[in-house]
Backbone as CSV, one residue per row, in Angstrom:
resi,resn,N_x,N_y,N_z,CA_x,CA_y,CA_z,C_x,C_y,C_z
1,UNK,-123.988,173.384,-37.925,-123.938,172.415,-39.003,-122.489,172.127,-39.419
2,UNK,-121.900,173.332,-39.881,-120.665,173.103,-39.929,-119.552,172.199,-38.929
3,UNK,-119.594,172.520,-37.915,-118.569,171.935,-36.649,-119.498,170.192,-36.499
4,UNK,-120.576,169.942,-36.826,-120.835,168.503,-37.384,-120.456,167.865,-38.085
5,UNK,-120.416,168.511,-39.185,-119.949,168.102,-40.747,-117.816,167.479,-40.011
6,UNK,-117.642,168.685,-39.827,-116.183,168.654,-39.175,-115.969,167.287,-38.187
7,UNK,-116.601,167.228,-37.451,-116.933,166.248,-36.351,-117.137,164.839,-36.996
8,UNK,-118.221,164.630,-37.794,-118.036,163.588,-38.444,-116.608,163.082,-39.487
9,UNK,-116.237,164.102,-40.122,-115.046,164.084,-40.884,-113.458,163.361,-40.111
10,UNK,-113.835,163.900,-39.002,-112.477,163.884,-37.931,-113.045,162.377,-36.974
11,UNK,-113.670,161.759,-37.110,-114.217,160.882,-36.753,-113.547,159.625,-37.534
12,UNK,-114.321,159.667,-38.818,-113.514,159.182,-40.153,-112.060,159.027,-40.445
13,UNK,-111.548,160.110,-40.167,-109.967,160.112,-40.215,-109.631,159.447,-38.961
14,UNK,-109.719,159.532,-37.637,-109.079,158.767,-36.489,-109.550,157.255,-37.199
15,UNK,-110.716,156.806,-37.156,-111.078,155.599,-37.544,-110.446,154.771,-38.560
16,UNK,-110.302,155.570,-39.468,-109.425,155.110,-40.882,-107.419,154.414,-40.285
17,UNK,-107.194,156.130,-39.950,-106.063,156.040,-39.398,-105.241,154.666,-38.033
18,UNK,-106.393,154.704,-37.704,-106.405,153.626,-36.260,-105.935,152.561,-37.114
19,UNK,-107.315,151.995,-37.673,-107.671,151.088,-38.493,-106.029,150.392,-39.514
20,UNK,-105.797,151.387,-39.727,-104.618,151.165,-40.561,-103.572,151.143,-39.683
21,UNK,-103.249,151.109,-38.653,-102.757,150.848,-37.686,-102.066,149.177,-37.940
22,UNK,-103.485,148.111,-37.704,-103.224,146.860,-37.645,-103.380,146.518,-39.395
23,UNK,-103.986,147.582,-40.405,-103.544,146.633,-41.635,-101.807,147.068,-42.521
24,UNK,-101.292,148.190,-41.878,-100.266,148.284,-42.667,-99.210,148.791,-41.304
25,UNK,-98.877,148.110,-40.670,-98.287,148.332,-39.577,-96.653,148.974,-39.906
26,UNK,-96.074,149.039,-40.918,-94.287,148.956,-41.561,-94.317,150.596,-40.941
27,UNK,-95.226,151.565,-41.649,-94.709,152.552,-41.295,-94.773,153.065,-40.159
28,UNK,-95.041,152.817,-39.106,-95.752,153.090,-38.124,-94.739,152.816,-37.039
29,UNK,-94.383,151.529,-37.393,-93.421,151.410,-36.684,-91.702,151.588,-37.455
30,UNK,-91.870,151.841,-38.378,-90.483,152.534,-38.552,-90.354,153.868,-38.114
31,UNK,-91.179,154.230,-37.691,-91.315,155.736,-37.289,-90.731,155.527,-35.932
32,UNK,-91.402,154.978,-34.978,-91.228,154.545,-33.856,-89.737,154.895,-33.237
33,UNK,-89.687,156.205,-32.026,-88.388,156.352,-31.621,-87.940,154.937,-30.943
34,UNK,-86.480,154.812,-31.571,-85.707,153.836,-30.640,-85.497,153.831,-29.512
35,UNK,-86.031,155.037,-28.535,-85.991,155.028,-27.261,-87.214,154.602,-26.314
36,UNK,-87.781,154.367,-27.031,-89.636,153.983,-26.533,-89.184,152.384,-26.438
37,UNK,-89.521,151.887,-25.354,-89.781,150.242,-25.404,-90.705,149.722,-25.959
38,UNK,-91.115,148.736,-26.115,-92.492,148.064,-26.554,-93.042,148.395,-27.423
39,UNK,-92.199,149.019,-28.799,-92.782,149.563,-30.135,-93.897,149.343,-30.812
40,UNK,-93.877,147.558,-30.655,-95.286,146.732,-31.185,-96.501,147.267,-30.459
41,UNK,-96.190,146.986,-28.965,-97.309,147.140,-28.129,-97.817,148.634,-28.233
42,UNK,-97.066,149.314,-28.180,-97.414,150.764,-28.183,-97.843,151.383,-29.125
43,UNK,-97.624,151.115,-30.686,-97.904,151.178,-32.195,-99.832,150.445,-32.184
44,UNK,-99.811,149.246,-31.489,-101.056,149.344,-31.311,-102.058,149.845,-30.549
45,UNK,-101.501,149.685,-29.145,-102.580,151.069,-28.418,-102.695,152.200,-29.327
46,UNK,-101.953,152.841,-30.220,-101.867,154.025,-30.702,-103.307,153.820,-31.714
47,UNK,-103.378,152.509,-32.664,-104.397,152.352,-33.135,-106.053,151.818,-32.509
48,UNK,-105.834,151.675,-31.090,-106.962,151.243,-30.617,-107.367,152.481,-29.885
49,UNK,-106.735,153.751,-29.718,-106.997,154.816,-29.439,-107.953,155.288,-30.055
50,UNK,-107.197,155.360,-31.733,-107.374,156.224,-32.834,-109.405,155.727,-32.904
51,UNK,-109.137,154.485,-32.642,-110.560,153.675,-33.462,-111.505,154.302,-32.633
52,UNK,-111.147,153.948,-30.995,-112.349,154.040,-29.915,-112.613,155.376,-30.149
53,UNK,-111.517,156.792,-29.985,-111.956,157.724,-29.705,-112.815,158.602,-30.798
54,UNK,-111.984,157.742,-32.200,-113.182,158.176,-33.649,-114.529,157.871,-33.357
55,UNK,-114.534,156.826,-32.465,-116.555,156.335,-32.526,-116.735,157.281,-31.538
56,UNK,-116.331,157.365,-30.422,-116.730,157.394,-29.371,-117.062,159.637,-29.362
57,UNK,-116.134,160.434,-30.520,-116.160,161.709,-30.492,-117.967,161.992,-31.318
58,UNK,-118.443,160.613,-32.106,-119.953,160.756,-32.374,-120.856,160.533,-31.162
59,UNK,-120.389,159.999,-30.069,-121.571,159.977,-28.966,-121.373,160.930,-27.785
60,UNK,-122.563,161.788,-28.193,-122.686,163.221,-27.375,-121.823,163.178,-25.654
61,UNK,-122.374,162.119,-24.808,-121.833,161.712,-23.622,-120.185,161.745,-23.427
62,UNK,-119.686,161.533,-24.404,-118.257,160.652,-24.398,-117.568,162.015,-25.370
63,UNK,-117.474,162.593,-26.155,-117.211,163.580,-27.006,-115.963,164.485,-26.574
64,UNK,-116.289,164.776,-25.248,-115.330,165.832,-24.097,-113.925,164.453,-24.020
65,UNK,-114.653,163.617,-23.496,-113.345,162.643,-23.183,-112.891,162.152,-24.421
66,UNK,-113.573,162.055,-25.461,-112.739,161.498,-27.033,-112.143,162.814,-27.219
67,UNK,-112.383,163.606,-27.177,-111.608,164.973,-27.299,-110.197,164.480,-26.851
68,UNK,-110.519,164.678,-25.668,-109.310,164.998,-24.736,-107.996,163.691,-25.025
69,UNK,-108.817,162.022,-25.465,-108.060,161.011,-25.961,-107.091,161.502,-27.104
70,UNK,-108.123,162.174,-27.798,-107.713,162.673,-29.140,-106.343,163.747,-29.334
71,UNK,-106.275,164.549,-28.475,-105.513,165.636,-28.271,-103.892,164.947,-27.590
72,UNK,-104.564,163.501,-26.651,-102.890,162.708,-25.897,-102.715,162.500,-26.824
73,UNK,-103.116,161.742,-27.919,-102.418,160.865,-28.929,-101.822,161.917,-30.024
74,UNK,-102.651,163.156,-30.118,-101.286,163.847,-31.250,-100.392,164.429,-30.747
75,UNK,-100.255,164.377,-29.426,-99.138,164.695,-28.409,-98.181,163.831,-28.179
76,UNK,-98.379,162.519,-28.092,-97.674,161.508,-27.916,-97.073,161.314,-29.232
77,UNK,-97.613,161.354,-30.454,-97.072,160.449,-31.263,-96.115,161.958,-32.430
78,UNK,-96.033,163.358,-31.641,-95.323,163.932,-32.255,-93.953,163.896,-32.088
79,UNK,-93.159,163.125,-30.962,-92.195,163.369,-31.218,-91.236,162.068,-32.465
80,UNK,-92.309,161.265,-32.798,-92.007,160.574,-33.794,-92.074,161.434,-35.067
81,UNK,-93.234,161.970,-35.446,-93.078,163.076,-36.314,-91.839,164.039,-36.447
82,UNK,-91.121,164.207,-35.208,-90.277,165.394,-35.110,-89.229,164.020,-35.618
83,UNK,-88.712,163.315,-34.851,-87.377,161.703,-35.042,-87.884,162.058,-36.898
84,UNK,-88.542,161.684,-37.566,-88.661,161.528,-39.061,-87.870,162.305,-39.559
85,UNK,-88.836,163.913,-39.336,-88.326,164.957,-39.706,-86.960,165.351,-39.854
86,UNK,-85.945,164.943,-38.659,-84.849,165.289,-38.450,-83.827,163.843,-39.048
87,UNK,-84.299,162.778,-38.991,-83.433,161.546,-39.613,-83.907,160.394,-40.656
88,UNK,-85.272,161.241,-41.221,-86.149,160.794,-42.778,-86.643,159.549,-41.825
89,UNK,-87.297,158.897,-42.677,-88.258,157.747,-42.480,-87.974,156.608,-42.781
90,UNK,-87.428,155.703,-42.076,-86.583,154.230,-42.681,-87.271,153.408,-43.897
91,UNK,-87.098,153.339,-44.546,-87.308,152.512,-45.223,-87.886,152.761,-46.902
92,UNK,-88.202,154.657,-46.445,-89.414,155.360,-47.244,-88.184,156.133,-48.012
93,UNK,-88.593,157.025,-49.028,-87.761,158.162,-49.665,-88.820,159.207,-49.951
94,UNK,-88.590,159.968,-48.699,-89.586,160.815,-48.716,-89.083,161.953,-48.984
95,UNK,-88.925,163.055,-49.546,-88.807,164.514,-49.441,-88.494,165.073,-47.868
96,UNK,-87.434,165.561,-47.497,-86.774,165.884,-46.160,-88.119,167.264,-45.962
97,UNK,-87.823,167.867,-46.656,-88.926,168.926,-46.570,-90.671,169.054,-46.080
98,UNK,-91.145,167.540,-46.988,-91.994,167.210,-46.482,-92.069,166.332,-45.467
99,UNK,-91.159,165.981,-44.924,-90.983,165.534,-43.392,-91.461,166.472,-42.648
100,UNK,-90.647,167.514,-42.801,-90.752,169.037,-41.841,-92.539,169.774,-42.160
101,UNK,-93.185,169.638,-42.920,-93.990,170.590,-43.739,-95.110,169.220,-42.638
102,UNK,-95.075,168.400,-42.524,-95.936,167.791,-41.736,-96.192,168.015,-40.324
103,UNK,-95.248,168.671,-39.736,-95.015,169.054,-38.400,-96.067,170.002,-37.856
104,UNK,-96.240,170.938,-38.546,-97.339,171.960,-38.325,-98.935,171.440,-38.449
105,UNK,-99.110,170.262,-38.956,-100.526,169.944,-38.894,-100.854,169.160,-37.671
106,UNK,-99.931,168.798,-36.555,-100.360,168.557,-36.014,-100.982,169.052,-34.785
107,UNK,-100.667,170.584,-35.124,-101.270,171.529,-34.246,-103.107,172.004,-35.166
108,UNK,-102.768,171.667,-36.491,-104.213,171.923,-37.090,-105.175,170.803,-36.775
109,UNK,-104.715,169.477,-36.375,-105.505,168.602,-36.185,-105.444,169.061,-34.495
110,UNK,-104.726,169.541,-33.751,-105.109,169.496,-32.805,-106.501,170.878,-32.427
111,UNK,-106.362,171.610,-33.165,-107.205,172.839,-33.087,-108.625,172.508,-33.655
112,UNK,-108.575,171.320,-34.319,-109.785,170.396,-35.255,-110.578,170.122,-34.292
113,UNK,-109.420,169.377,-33.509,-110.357,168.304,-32.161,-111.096,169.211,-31.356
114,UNK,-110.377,170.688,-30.633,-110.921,171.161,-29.986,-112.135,171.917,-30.460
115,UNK,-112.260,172.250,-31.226,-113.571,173.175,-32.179,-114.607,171.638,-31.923
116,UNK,-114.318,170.736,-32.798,-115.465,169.919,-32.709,-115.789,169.098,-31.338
117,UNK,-114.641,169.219,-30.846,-114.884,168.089,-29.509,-115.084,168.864,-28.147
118,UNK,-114.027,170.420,-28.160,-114.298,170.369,-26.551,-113.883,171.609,-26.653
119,UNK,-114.313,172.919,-27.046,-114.519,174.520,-27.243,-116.183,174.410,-26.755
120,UNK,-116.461,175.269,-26.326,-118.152,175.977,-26.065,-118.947,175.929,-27.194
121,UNK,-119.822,174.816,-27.069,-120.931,174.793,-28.008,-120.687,173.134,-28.475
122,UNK,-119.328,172.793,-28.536,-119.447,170.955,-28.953,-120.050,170.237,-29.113
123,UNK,-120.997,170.796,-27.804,-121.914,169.650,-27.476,-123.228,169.691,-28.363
124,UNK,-123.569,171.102,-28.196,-124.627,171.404,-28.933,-125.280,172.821,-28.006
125,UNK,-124.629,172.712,-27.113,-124.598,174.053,-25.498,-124.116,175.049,-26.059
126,UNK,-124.565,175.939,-25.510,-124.206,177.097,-26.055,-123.338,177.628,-24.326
């Protein structure tokens, strides 16, 4: 019940997150390392990821592979997290600290995905 509850929750958040992708695009791409080409283009795959793999971690079939979507994208998009951390956030006045203090969740969201998406039992298998 629990790792459902979780599952749906983490569903919600990619979806939301995606989603906000194309309605508030500023931060997203101020984040964006200057060494990446195609910032626009890539800022949105990042949100059409977020969307598909939120629906797609509710349908039993697809769950393993939204997993696994789920796990590139907080891989990919940490070393923007780390660029923040180390040279703040353009445009924002954020707390340097909480730049850094964000860094570590993306190993909790990544440990999220695997419990609900793709550890023994995900599915509903034991």
């Amino acid at each position: 019940m629990w790792r459902r509850i979780f599952r749906w929750l983490l569903a919600v958040f990619f979806v939301v997150a995606g989603v906000n992708h194309f309605l508030n695009p500023a931060p997203y791409l101020a984040m964006m390392p200057k060494y990446l080409p195609w910032p626009e283009f890539l800022h949105l795959m990042a949100g059409v990821v977020e969307v598909v793999a939120g629906v797609a971690v509710l349908i039993p079939r697809l769950r393993r592979l939204a997993g696994w979507g789920m796990m590139a994208i907080l891989v990919a998009v940490f070393p923007a997290n780390v660029q923040i951390a180390m040279f703040g956030w353009p445009g924002y006045d954020i707390p340097n600290w909480v730049l850094w203090a964000r860094l570590p969740f993306q190993l909790v969201f990544m440990v999220w995905v695997w419990w609900t998406c793709l550890a023994r039992g995900a599915n509903g298998r034991r």
